[in-house]
C-alpha positions in Angstrom: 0.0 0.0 0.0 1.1 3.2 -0.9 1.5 5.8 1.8 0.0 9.4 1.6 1.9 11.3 -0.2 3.2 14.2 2.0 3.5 16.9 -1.1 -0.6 16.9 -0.6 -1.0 18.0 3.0 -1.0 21.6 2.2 -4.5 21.1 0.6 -6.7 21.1 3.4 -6.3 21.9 6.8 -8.2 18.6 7.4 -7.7 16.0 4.5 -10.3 13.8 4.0 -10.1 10.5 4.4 -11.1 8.1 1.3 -11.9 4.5 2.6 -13.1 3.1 -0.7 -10.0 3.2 -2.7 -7.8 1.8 0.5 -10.1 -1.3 0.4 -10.5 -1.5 -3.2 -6.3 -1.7 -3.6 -5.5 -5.5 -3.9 -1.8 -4.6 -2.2 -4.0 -3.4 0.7 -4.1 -7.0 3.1 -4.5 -6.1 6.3 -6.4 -3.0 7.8 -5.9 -3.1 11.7 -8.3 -0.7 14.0 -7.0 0.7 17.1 -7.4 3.0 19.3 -8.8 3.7 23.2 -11.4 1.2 24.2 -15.4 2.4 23.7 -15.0 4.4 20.8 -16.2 1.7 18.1 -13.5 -0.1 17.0 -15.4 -3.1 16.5 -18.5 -1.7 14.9 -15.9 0.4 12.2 -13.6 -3.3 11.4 -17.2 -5.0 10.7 -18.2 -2.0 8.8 -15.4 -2.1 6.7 -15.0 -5.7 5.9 -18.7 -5.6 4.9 -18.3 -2.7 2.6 -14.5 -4.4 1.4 -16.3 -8.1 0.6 -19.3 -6.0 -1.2 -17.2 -4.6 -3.5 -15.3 -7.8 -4.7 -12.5 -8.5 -1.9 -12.2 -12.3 0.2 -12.3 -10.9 3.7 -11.9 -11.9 6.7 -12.7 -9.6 9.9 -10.8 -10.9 13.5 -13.2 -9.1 16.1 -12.5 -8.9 19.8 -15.1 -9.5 22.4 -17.9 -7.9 19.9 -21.1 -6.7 21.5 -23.8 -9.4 21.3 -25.7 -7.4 19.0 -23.3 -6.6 16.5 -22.4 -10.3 16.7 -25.9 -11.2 15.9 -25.8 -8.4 12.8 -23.2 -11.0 11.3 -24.2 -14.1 12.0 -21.7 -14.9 14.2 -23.7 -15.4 17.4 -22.6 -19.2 17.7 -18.7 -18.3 16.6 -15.5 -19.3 18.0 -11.6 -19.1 16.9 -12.4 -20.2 13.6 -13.6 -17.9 10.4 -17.2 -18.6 9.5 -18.7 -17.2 6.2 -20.7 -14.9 7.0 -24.4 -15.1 4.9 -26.3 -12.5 3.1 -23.9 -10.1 1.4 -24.1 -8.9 -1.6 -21.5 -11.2 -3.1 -22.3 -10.1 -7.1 -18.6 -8.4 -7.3 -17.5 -12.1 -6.1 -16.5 -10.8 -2.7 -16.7 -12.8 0.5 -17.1 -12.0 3.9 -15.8 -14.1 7.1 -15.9 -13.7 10.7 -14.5 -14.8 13.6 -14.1 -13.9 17.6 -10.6 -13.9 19.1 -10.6 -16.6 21.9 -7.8 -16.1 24.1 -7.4 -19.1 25.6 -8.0 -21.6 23.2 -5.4 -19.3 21.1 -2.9 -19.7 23.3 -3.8 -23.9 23.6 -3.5 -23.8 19.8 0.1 -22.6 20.3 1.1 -24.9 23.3 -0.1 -28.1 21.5 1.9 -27.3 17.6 5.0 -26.8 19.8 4.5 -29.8 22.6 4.3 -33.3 22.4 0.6 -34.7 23.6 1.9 -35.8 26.6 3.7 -32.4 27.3 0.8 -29.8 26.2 -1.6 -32.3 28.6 1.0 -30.9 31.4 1.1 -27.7 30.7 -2.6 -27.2 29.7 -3.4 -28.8 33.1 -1.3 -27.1 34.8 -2.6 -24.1 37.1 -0.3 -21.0 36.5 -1.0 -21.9 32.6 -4.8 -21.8 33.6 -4.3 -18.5 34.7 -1.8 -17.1 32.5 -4.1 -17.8 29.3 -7.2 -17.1 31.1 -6.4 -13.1 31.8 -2.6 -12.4 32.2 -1.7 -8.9 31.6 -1.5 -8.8 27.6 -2.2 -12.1 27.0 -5.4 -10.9 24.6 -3.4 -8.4 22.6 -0.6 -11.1 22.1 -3.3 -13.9 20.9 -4.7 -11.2 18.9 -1.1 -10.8 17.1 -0.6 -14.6 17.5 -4.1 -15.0 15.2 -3.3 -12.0 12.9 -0.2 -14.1 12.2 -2.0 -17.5 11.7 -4.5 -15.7 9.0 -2.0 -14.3 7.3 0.0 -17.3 7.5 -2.9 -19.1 5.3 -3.2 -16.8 2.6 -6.8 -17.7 2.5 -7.8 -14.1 2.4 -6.9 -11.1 0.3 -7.6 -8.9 3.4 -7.5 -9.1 6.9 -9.6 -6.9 9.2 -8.5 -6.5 12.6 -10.3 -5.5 15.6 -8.0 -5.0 18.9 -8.7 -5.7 21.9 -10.9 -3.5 24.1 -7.6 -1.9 25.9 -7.7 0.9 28.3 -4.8 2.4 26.3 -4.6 2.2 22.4 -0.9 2.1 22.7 -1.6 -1.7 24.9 -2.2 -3.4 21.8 1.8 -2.6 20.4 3.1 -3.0 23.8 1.8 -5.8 25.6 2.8 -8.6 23.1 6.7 -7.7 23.4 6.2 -7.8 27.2 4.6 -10.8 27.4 6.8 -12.5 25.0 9.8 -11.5 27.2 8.4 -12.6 30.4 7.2 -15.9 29.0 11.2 -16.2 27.1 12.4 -13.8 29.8 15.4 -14.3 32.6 12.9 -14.9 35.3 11.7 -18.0 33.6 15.0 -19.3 32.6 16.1 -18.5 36.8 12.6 -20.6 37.9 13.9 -23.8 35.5 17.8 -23.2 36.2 18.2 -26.3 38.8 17.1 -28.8 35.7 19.7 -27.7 33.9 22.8 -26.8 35.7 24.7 -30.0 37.2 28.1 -30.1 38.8 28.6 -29.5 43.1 29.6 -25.7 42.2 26.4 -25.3 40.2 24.1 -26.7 42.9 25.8 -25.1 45.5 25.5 -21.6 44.2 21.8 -22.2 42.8 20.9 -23.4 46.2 21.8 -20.2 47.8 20.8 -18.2 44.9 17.2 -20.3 44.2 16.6 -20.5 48.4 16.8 -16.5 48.7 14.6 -16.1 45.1 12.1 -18.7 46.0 11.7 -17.4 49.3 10.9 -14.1 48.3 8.8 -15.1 45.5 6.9 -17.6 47.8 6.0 -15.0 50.2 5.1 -12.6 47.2 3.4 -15.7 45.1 2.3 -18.2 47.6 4.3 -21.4 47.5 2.0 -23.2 45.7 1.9 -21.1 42.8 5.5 -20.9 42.8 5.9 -24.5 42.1 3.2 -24.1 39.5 5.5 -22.0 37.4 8.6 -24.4 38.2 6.4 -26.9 36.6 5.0 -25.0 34.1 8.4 -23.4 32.8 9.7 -27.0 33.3 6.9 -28.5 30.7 7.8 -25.8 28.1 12.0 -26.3 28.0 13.4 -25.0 25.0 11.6 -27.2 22.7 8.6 -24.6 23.4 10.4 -21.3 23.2 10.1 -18.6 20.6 7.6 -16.4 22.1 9.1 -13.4 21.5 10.1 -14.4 18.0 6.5 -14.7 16.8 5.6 -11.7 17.9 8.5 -9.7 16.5 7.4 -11.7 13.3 4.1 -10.5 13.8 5.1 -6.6 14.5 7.7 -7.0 11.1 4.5 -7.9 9.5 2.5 -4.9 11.0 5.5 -2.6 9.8 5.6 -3.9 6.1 3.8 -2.6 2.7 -0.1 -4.0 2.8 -0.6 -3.1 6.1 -2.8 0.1 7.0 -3.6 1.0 10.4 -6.9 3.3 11.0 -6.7 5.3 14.1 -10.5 5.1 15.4 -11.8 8.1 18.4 -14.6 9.6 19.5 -14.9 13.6 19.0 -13.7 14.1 22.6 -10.5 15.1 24.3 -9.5 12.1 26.1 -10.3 9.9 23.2 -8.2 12.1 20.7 -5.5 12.7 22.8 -5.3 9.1 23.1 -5.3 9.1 19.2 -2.7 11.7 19.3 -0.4 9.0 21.1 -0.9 6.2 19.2 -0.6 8.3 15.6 3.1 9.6 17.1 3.8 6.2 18.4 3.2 5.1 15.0 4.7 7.1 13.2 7.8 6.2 15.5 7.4 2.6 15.3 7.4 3.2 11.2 4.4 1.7 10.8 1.5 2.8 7.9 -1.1 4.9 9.2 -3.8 5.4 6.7 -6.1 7.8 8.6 -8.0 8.9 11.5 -12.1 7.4 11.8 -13.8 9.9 13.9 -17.2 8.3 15.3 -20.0 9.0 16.7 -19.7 12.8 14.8 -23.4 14.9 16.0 -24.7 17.1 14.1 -27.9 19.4 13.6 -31.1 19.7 11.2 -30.6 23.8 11.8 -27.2 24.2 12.2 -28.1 28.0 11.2 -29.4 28.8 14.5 -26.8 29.5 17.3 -26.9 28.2 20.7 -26.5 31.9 21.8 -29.5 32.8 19.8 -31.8 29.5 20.6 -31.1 30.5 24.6 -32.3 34.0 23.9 -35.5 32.8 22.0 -36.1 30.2 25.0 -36.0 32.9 27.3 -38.0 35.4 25.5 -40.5 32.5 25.5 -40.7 32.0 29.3 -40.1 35.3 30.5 -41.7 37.8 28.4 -41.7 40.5 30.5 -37.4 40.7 29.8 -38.5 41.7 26.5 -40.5 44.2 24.9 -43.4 41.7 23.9 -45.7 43.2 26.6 -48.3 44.4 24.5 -48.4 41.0 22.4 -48.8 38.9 25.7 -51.4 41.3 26.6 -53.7 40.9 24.1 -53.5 37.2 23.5 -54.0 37.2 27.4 -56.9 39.3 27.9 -59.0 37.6 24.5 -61.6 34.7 25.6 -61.2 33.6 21.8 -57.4 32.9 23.4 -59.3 29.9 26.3 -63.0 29.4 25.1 -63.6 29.0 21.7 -62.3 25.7 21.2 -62.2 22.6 23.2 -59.7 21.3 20.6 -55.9 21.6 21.5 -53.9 24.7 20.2 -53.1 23.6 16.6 -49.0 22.4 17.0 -49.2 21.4 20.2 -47.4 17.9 20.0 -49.2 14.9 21.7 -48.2 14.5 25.3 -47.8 18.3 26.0 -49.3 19.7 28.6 -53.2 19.6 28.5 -55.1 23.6 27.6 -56.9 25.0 30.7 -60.1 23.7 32.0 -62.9 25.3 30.3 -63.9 28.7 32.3 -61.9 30.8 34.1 -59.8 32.8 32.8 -56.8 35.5 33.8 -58.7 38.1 33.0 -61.5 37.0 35.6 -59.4 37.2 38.8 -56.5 40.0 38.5 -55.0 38.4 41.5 -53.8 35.1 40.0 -50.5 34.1 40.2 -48.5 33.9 37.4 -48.2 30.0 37.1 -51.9 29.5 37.4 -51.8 32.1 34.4 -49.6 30.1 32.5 -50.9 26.5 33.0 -54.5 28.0 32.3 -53.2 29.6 29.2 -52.8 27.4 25.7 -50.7 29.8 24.0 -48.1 29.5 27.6 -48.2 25.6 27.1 -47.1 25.5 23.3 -44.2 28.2 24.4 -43.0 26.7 27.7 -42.7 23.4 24.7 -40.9 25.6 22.3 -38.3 27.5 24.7 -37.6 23.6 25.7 -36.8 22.5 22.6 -34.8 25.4 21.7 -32.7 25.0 25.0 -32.2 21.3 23.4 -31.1 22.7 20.6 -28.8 25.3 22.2 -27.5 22.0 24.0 -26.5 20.3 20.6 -25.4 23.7 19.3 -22.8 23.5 22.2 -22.1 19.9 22.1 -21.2 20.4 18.2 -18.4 23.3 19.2 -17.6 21.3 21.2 -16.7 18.5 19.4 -15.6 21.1 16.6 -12.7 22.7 18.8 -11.7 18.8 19.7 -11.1 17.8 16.4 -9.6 21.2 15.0 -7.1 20.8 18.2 -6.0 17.3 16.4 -5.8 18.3 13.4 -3.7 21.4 14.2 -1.1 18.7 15.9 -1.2 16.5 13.0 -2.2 18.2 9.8 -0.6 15.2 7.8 -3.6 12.7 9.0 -6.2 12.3 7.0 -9.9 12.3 8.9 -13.5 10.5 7.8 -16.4 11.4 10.1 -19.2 9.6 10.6 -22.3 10.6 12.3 -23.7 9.7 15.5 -26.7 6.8 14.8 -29.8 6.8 17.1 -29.1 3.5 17.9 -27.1 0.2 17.9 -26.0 -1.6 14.5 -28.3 -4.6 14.6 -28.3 -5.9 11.2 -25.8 -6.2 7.9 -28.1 -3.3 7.0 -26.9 -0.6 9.8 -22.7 -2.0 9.2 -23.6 -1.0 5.7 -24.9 2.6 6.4 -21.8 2.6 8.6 -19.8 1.5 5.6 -21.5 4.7 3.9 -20.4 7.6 6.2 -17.3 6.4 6.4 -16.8 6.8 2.6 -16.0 10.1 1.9 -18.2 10.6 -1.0 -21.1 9.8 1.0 -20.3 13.0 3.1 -21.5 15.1 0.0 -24.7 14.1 -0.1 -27.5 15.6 1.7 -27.4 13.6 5.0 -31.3 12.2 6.2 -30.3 11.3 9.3 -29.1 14.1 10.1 -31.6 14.8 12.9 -30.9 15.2 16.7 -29.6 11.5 18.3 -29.5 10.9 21.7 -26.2 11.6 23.0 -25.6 7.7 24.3 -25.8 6.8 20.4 -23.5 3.9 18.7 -21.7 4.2 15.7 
């Protein structure tokens, strides 16, 4: 894959992001999502091996710990460590899609029993440190998820592989972890715990007694002695026949760092989540590795953008306190009319269902001078359709903000790292629940879908998935 070309930055303070011609490229073959955890990296990898397989590609998408809804959406409700085809895409350019869920564990068994004879990966599967250690050891998922990545490529089933990584408090987890892990597991430590099986000779013993007795005391009291000899075993089971831990995964990073790989840099419009992305695009960048772009989800946006908060505020007040404003003479006169309270029983027209019921028929503000002021206003039709309206518009003023907001996030970003290109997509109202919502997903994150008049472009809740 060919990386941006640097001459174009000038062109926009903000360069857009194409995905289409990214997944299109045959020499792309592996596209790997990162970035802080709960910012939909999931939902964008499905997203884009959809739109990738729909438009002629053989892709498979490695998702971590998807939500059960978006695993439903693919079919892959009932999927383990193994790519299933995934049914009902549009598979007229001859694409195909496949899915699978990174297990951990059964990963990391995988690995023990191709380097271990039966009776030896029976040891070490059974043994309880193992148990533990591919159950939930710190960065065992990131390195299974770079132990898989290196298995599918391995195949060469696939012309591209989509990546998901693992839900990780830190973006940057998912380049670290694997290189720490792999040292411990081919690490000093390790080779200290199994050093009495292999050093003979009087001198040998008598220096690892005094060495092992001080180590394994302070370990025991750290570990528990039990555990302790659960590693000596474990370590024990793995000798040198079941080494090269780190070597896979420097394998794996050389093939993260090579032509064909493109890493998208997925965040939410808000300051933790970019400055997270900030992080990992300098890490990158560092590390030499290809970034294509930055995905930013979950983008709002606003029907009548034309309207400022400032202004919508001022309207909602005007509304509810007319006095502030030189209305006084309007109020007056749609107070003072009975046409204004008794010559309907019909609801003002515009009132919305659910809003506040008109008065009860009779009685009116101009029959008792003394009323307060919120018995004027709940007996008064005209006060229920503006206390509604100066609502709305303070909902509005919210979204107004929330947009700056969001705005003054990105521009900060961009201003860092003008050589990044962006794609926004907009906030859903809800959760993807079908191969139809990865597919509008697919849409916003193609540029040229941007251009177009966007439908949806209504308020969302602000808990909305993308």
């Amino acid at each position: 894959m060919s990386r941006p070309d640097p001459a174009h930055h000038h062109l926009s303070p903000a360069r857009l992001l194409d995905v289409d011609p990214l997944l299109e490229d045959p020499r792309t073959r592996i596209i790997v999502c990162c970035g802080s955890g709960g910012v939909g990296k999931t939902t964008t990898a499905a997203a884009l091996g959809l739109r990738a397989a729909e438009r002629g590609r053989k892709v498979v998408v490695l998702t971590i710990d998807p939500a059960r809804r978006l695993a439903q959406s693919m079919g892959i409700d009932s999927l383990d460590n193994t790519p299933r085809r995934v049914k009902g895409i549009d598979d007229s350019a001859g694409g195909e899609l496949h899915a699978m869920m990174l297990d951990m564990k059964r990963t990391f068994d995988e690995i023990v029993e191709a380097h271990a004879d039966r009776e030896r990966a029976a040891a070490i599967l059974g043994n309880p440190f193992y148990q533990s250690l591919s159950a939930g050891f710190a960065g065992t998922q990131e390195y299974m998820a770079m132990e898989k990545l290196g298995q599918l490529r391995a195949r060469d089933e696939w012309d591209l592989i989509v990546v998901d990584t693992p839900p990780s408090r830190s973006a940057l987890d998912f380049l670290d972890a694997p290189k720490r892990l792999g040292s411990f597991l081919d690490g000093r430590l390790i080779r200290l715990l199994t050093a009495p099986a292999k050093l003979g000779g009087r001198a040998g013993m008598k220096f690892l007694n005094v060495g092992m007795s001080m180590m394994t005391g302070t370990l025991g009291k750290l570990l528990g002695g039990q555990l302790l000899k659960d590693v000596q075993t474990f370590v024990s089971a793995m000798d040198t026949t079941f080494g090269g831990f780190r070597t896979r995964a420097d394998a794996t990073y050389k093939l993260l760092q090579a032509p064909g790989t493109a890493f998208l840099v997925v965040a939410a419009p808000e300051r933790d989540a970019l400055r997270e992305a900030a992080y990992f695009v300098e890490r990158l960048a560092a590390e030499d590795m290809p970034l294509a772009g930055l995905v930013l989800n979950r983008v709002h946006g606003s029907g009548a953008g034309l309207l400022s908060a400032e202004r919508a505020l001022a309207a909602a007040e005007n509304l509810e306190e007319p006095r502030i404003v030189d209305q006084e003479g309007g109020k007056a006169v749609l107070r003072n009319s009975p046409d204004a309270h008794d010559s309907s029983d019909s609801p003002t027209p515009g009132t919305p269902a659910g809003a506040p019921a008109s008065a009860p028929e009779g009685g009116s503000p101009t029959e008792d001078a003394e009323n307060t002021e919120h018995a004027e206003h709940a007996e008064d039709p005209e006060r229920s359709v503006d206390q509604l309206t100066a609502g709305l518009l303070r909902l509005h003023a919210d979204r107004m903000q929330l947009l700056s907001r969001e705005q003054r996030t990105r521009d900060r970003f961009t201003a860092l790292h003008p050589e990044v290109a962006v794609t926004e997509v907009a906030a859903l109202p809800g959760d993807v629940h079908d191969l139809a919502g990865l597919r509008t997903i697919g849409d916003r994150l193609a540029a040229d879908e941007r251009e177009l008049p966007d439908p949806a472009d209504q308020p969302e809740p602000p808990e909305a998935t993308a």
